[in-house]
Structure formats: C-alpha cells, structure tokens
C-alpha atoms as one frame of an Amber mdcrd trajectory, in Angstrom:
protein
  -3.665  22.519 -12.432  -3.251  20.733 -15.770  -5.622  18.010 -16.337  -3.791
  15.277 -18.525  -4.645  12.008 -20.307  -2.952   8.864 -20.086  -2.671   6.853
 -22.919  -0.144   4.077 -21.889   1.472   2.540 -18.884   4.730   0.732 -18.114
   4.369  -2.605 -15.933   6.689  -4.283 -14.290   6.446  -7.455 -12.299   5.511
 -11.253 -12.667   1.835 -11.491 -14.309  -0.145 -11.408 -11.616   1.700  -9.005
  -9.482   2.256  -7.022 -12.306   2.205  -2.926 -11.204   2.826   0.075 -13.002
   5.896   1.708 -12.880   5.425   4.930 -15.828   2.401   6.523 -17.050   2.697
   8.072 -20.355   0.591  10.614 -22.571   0.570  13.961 -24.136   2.693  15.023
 -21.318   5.895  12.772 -22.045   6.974   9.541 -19.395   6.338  10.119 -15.870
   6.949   7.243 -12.890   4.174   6.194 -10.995   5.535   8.183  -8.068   5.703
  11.441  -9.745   1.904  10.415 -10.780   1.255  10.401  -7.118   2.524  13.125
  -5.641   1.223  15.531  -8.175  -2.294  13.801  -7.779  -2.357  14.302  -3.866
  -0.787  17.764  -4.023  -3.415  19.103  -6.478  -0.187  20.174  -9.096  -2.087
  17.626 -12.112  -5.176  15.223 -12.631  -4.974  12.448 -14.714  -7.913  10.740
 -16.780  -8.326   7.962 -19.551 -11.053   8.195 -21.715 -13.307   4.998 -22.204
 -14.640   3.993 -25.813 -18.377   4.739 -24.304 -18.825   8.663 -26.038 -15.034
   9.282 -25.032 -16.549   9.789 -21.549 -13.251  10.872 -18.966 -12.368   8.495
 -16.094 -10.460  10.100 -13.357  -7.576   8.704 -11.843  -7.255   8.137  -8.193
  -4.231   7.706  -5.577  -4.925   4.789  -3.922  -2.626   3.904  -0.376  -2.690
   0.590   0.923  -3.768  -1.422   4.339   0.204  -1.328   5.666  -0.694  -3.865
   8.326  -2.327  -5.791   5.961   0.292  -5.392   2.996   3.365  -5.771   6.025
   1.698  -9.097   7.062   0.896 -11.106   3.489   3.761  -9.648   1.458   6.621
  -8.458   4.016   6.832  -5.120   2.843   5.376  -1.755   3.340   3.723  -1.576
   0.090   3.609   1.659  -2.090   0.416   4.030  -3.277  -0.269   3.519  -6.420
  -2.260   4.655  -9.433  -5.899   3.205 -10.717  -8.860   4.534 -12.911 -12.062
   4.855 -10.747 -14.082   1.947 -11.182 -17.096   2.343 -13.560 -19.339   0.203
 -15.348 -16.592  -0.640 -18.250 -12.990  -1.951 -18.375 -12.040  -0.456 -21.446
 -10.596   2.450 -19.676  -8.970   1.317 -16.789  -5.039   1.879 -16.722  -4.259
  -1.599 -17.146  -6.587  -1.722 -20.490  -3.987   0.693 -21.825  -1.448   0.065
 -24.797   1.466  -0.842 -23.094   4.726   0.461 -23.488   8.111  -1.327 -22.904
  10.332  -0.083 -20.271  13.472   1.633 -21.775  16.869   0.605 -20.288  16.737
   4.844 -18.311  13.332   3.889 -16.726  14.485   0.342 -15.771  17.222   2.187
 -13.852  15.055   4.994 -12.014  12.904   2.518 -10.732
C-alpha cells in the first residue's frame, strides 16, 4: 500500500454545498471516487500534512446517513473524502490550494 499526500483538491458546487470532485498530489489527478475505493480497499492512504512540525493527517472515507441525506436533499448522497479532525484547520482538505477543474475532469464527473 502506497501512502500518498494530497496537496490540492478540485470543488465543485455552489459555495456552501461545495464538494470535492479530484484530489491531486505527487501521484497525478485522481476523482474523489477513485480516492474512495482505494481508501476502503486498503490499495492507498492518503494524508495532508498540517503547518504544526509537518505532523501527517490521515484521510478518512466518510458514508453518509442515506435516510437522512434521501429525506433533506432527495438524493442518495455519495461517500466522500475528509481529513480527520484535529486541533487545527490548516490541514484539512478544504484548506488546500485549489485547483481548477480542466474541461476532461468536468466531463468524468
């Protein structure tokens, strides 16, 4: 298992439903689904590192409540992709540099 950094994301989404769509690092562009699956398969782990002694913060899957995502948006919902929370926001995915989707990862969404 390769343990990788991300150092940028890709959102998509009005501001405050923004979510991330790519993660990107030393490893190249990868969707937030690709993120996923090789997190809950074991195949990668993902990490940022925060500005406190370049300490590593792991990534986590998280799923949501269906029922509850089904009854307040209409939709199933999808897992998604978040730093583990600590004690500092400096290295949570959405601190990241962001990067602007390209017209190819506009269309594989």
């Amino acid at each position: 298992m390769a343990h990788l950094q991300i150092t940028a994301v890709t959102l998509r989404g009005e501001p405050r439903l923004e979510h991330i769509t790519h993660i990107h690092g030393t490893f190249g562009t990868k969707t937030r689904e690709q993120g996923v699956y090789e997190i809950e398969r074991g195949i990668n782990s993902y990490f940022t590192l925060g500005a406190f002694m370049y300490a590593e913060t792991p990534i986590e899957v998280v799923k949501p409540n269906l029922l509850a995502v089904m009854a307040l948006l209409g939709t199933t919902g999808h897992a998604y992709l978040r730093s583990k929370p600590n004690l500092t926001a400096t290295d949570n995915l959405l601190s990241l540099p962001r990067r602007p989707a390209s017209l190819h990862n506009l269309l594989m969404a």
